[in-house]
DSSP file (Angstrom, degrees, kcal/mol; ACC not computed):
  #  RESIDUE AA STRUCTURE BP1 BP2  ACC     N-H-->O    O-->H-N    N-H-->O    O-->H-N    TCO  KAPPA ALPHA  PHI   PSI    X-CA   Y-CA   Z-CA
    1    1 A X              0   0    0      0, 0.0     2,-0.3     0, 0.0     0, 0.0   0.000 360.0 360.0 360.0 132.9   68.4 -163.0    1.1
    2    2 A X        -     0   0    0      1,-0.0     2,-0.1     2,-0.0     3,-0.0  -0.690 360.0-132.1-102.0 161.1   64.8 -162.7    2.6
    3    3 A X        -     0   0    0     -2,-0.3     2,-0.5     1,-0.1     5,-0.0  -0.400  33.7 -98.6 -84.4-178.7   64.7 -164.1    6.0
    4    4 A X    >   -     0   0    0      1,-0.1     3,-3.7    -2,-0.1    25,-0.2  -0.734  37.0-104.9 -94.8 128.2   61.4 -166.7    6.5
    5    5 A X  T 3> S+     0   0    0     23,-2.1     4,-3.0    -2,-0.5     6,-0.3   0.601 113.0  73.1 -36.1 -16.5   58.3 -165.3    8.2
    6    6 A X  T 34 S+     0   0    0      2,-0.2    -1,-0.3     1,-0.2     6,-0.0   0.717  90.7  63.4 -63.4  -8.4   58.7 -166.9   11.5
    7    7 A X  T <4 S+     0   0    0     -3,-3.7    -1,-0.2     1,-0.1    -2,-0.2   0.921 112.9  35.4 -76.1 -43.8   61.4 -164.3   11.8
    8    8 A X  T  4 S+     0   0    0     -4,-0.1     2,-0.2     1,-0.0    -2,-0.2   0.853 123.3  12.6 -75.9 -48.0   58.6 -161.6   11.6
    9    9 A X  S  < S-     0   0    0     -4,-3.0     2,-1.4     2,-0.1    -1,-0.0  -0.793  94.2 -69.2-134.0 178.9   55.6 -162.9   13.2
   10   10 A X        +     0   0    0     -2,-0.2     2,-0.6     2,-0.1    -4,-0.1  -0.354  68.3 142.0 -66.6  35.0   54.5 -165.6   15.5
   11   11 A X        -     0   0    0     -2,-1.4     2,-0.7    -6,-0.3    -2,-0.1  -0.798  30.3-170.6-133.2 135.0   54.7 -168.8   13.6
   12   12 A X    >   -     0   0    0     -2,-0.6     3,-1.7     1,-0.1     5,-0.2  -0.810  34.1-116.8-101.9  89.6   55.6 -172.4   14.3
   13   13 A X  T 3  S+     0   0    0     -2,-0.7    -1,-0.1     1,-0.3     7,-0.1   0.158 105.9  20.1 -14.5 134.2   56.0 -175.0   11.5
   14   14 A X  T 3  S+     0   0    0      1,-0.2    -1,-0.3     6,-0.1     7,-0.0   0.213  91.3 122.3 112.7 -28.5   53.3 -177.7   12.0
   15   15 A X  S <  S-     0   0    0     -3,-1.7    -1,-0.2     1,-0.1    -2,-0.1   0.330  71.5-128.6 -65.3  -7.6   51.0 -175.3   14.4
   16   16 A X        +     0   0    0      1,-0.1    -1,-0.1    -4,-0.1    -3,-0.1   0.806  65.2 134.5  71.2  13.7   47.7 -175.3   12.5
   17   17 A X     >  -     0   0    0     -5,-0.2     4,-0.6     1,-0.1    -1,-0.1  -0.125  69.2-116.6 -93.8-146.0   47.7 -171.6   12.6
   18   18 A X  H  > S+     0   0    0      2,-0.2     4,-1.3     1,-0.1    -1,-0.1   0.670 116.7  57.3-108.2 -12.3   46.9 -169.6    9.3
   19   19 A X  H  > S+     0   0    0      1,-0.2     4,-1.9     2,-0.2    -1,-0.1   0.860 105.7  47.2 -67.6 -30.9   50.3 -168.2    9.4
   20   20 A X  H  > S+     0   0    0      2,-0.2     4,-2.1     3,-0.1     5,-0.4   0.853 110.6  51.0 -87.7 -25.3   51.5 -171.5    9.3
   21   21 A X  H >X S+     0   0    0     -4,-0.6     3,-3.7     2,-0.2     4,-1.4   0.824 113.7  47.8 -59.4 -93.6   48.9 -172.4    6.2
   22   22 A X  H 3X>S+     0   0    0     -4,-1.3     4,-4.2     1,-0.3     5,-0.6   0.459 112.4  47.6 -10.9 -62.6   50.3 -169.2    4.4
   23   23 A X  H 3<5S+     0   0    0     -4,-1.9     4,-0.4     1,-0.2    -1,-0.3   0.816 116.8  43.3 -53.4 -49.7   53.8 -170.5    5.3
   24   24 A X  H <<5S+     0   0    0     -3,-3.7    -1,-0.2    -4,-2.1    -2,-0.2   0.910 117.8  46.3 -43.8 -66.4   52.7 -174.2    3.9
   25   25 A X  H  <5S+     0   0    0     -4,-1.4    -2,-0.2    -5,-0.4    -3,-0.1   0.985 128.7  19.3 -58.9 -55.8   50.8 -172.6    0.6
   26   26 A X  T  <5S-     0   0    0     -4,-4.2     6,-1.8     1,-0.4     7,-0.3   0.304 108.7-102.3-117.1   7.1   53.6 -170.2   -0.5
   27   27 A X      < -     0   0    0     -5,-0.6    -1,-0.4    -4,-0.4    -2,-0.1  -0.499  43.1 -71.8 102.1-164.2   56.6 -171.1    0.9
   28   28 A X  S    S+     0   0    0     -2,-0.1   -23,-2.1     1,-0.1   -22,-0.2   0.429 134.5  33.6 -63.7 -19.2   58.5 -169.7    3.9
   29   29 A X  S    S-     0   0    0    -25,-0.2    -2,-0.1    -6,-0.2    -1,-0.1   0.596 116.3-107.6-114.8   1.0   59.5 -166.8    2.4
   30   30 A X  S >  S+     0   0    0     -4,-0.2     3,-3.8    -7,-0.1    -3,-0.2   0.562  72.3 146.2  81.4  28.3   56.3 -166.4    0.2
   31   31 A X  T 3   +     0   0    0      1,-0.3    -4,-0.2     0, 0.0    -5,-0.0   0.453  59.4  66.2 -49.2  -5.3   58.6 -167.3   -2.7
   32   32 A X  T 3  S+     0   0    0     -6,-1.8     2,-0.3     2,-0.1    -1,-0.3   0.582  87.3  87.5 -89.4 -23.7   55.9 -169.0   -4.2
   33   33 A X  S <  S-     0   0    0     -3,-3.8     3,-0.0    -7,-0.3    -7,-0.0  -0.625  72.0-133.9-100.2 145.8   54.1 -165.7   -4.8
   34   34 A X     >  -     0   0    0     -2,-0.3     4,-2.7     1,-0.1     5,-0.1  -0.394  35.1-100.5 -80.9 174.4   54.6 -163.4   -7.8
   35   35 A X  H  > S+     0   0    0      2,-0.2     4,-2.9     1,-0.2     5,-0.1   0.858 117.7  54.4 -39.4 -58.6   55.0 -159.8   -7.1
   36   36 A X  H  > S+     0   0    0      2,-0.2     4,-0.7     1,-0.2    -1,-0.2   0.854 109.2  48.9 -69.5 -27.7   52.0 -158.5   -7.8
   37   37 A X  H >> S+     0   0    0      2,-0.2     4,-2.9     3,-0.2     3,-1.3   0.936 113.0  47.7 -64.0 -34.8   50.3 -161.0   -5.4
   38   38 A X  H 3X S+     0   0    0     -4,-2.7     4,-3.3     1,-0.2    -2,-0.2   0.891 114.9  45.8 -52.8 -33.7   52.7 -160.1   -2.9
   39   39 A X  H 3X S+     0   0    0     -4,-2.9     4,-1.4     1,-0.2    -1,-0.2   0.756 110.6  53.7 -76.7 -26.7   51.9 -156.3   -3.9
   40   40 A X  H <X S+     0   0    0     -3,-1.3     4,-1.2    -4,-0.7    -2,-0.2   0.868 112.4  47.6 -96.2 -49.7   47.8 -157.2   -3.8
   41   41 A X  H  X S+     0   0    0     -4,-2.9     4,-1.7     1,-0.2     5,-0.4   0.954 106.8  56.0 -67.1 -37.1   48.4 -158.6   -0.1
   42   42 A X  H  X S+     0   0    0     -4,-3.3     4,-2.9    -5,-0.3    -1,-0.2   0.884 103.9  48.6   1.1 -87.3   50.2 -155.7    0.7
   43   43 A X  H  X S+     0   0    0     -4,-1.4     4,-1.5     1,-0.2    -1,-0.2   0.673 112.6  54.8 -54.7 -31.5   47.3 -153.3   -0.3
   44   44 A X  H >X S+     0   0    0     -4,-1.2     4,-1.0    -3,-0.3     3,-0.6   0.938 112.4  39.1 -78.0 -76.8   45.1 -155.5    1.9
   45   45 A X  H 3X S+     0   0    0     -4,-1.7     4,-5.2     1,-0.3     5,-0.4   0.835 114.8  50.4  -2.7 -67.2   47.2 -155.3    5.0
   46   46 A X  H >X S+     0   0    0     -4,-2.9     4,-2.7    -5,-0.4     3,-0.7   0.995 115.3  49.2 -49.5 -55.3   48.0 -151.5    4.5
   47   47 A X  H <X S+     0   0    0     -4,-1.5     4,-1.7    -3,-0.6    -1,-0.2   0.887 112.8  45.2 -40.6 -65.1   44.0 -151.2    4.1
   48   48 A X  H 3X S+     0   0    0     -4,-1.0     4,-1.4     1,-0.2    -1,-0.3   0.691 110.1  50.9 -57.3 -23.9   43.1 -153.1    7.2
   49   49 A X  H <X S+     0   0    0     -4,-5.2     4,-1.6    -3,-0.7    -2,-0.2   0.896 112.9  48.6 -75.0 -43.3   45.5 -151.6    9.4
   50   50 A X  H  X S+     0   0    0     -4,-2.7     4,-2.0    -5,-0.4    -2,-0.2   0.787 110.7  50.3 -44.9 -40.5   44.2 -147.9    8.2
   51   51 A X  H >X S+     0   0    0     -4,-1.7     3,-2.0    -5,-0.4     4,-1.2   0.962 110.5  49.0 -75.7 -65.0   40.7 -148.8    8.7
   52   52 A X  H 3X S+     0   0    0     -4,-1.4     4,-2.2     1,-0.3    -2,-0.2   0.495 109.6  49.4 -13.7 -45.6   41.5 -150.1   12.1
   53   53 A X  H 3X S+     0   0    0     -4,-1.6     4,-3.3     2,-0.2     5,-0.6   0.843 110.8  52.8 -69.3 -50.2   43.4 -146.9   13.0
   54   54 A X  H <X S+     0   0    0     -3,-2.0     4,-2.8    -4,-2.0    -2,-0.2   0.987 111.3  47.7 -49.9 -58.5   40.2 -144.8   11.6
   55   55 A X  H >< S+     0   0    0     -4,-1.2     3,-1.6     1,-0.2    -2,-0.2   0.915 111.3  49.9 -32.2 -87.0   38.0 -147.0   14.0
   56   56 A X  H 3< S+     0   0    0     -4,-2.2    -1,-0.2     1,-0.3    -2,-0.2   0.651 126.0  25.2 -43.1 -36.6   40.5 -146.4   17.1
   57   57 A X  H 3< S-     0   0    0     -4,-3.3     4,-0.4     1,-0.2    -1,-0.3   0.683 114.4 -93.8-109.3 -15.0   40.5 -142.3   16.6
   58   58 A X    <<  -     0   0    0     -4,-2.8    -1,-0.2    -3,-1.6     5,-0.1  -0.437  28.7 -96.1 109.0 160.0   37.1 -141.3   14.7
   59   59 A X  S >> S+     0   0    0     -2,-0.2     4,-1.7     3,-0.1     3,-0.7   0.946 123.1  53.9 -72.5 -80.7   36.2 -140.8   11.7
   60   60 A X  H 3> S+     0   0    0      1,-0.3     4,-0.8     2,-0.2    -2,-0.1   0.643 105.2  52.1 -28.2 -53.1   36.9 -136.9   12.1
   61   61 A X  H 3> S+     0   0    0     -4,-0.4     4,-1.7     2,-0.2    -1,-0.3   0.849 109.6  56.1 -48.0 -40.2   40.8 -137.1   13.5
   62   62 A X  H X> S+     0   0    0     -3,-0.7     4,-2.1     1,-0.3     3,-0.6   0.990  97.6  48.9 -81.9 -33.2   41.4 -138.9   10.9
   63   63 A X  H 3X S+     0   0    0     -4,-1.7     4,-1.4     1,-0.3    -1,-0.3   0.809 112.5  56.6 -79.9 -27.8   40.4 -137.1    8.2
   64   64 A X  H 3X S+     0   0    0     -4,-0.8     4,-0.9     2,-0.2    -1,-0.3   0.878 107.5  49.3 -73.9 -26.5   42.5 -134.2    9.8
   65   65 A X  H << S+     0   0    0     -4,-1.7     4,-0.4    -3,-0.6    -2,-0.3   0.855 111.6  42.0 -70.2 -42.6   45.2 -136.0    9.9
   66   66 A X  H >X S+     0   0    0     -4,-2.1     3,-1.1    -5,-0.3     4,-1.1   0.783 107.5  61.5 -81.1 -26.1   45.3 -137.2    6.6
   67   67 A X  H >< S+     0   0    0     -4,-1.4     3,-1.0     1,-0.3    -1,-0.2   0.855  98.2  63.4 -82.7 -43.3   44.2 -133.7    5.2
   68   68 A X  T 3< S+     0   0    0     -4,-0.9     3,-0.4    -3,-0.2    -1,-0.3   0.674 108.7  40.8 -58.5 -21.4   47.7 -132.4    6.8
   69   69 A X  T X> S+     0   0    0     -3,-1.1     4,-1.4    -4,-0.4     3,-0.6   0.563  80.1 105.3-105.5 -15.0   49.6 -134.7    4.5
   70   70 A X  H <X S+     0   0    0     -4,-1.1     4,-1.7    -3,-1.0    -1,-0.1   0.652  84.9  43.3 -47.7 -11.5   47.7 -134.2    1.5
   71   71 A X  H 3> S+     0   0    0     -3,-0.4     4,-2.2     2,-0.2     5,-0.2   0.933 110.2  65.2 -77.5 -38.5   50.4 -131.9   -0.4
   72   72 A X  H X> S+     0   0    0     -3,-0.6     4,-3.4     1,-0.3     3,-1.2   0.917 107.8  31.6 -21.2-102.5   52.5 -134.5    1.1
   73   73 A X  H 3X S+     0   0    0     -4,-1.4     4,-1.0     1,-0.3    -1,-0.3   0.753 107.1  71.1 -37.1 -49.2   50.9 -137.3   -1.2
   74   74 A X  H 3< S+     0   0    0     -4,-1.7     4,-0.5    -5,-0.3    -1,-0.3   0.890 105.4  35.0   4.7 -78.9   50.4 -135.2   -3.7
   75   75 A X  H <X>S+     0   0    0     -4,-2.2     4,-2.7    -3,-1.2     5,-0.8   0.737 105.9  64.7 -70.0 -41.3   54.3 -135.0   -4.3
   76   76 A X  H >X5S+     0   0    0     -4,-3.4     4,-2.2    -5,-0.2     3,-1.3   0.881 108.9  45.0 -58.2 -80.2   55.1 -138.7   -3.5
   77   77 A X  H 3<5S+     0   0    0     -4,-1.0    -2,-0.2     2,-0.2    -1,-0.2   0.768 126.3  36.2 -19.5 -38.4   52.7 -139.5   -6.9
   78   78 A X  H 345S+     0   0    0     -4,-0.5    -1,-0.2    -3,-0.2    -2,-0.2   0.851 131.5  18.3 -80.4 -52.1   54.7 -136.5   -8.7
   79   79 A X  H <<5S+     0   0    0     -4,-2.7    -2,-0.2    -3,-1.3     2,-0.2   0.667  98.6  82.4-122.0 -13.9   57.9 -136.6   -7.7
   80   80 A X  S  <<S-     0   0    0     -4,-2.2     2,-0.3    -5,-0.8     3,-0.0  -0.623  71.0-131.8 -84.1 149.5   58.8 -139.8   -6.2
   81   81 A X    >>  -     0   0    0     -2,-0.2     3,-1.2     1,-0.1     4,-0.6  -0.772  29.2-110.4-106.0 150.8   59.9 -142.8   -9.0
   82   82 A X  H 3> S+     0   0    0     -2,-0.3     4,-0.8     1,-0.2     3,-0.3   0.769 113.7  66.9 -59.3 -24.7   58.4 -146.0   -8.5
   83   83 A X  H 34 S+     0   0    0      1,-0.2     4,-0.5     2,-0.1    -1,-0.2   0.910  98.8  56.0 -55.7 -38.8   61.6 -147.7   -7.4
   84   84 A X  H X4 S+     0   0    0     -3,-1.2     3,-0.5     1,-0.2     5,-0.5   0.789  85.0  81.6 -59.8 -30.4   61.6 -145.5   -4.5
   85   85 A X  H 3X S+     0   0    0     -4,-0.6     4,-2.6    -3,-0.3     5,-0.6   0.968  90.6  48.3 -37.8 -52.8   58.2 -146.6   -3.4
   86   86 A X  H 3X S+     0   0    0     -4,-0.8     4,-1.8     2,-0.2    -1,-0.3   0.945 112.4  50.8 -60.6 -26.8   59.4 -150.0   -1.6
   87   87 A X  H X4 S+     0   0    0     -3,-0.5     2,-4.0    -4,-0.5     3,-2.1   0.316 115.3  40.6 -82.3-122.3   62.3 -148.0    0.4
   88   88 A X  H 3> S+     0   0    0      1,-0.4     4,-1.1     2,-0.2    -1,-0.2   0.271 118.2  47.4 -71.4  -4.1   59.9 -145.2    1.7
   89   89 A X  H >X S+     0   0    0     -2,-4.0     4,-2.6    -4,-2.6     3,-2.0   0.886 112.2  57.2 -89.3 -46.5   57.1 -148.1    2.4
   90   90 A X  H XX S+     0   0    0     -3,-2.1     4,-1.8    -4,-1.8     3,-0.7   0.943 105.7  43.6 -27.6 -74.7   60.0 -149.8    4.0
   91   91 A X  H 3> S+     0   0    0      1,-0.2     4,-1.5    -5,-0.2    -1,-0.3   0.769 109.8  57.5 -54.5 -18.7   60.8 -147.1    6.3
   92   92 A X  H <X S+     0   0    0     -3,-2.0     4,-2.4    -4,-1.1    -1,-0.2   0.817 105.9  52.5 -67.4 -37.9   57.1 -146.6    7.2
   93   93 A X  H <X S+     0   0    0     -4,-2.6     4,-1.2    -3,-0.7    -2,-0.2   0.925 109.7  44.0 -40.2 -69.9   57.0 -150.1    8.2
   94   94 A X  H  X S+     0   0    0     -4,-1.8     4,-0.7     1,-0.2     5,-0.3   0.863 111.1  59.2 -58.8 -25.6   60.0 -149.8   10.5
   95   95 A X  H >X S+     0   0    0     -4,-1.5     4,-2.5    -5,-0.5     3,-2.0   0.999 110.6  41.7 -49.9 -64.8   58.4 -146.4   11.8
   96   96 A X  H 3< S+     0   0    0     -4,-2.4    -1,-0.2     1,-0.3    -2,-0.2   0.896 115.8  41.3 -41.4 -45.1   55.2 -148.2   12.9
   97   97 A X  H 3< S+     0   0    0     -4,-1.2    -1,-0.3     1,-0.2    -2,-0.2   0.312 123.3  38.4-111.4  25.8   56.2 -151.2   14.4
   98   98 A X  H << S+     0   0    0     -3,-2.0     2,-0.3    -4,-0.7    -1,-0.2   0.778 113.5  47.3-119.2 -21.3   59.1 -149.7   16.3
   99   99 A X  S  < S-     0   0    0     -4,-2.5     2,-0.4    -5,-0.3    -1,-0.2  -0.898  72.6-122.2-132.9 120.4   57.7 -146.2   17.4
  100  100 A X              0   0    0     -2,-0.3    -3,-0.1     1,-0.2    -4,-0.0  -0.608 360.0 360.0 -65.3 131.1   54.6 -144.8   19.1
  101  101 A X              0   0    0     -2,-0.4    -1,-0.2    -5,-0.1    -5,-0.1   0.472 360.0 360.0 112.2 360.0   52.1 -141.9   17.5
């Protein structure tokens, strides 16, 4: 069972925010949304949070950083099955919002 997004972020039935539209438009659990939108907001998220991170450190850190992982990524494409994807984005998730660095 997925829990409903007021469990995750900041949002109050009835509050007029845009979480609360989302919550309105697609249900509380975004049950409303097929997969592949859920998968297209995703990509937006993931995107904005990256650029954001790029901003914060330079263009130039970042691209060293990411250049250390490239075999890395490489092999997730290769060798990881697409079922796996959602666990390892899963874990990335908790990594982030639980852990500095």
């Amino acid at each position: 069972m997925t829990k409903p997004l007021g469990y995750y972020c900041a949002v109050t039935p009835g509050d007029g925010s845009f979480l609360d539209e989302l919550q309105e438009r697609y249900g509380s659990t975004f049950e409303k949304l097929t997969k592949l939108q859920k998968l297209y907001i995703l990509k937006l998220l993931t995107t904005n949070l990256l650029n954001a991170e790029v901003t914060t450190k330079g263009s130039m850190p970042a691209n060293q950083e990411v250049d250390e992982i490239a075999s890395t990524v490489q092999s997730i494409n290769q060798r990881l099955t697409i079922g796996e994807h959602l666990s390892l984005a899963d874990a990335i998730v908790n990594q982030l919002k639980h852990h500095r660095g």
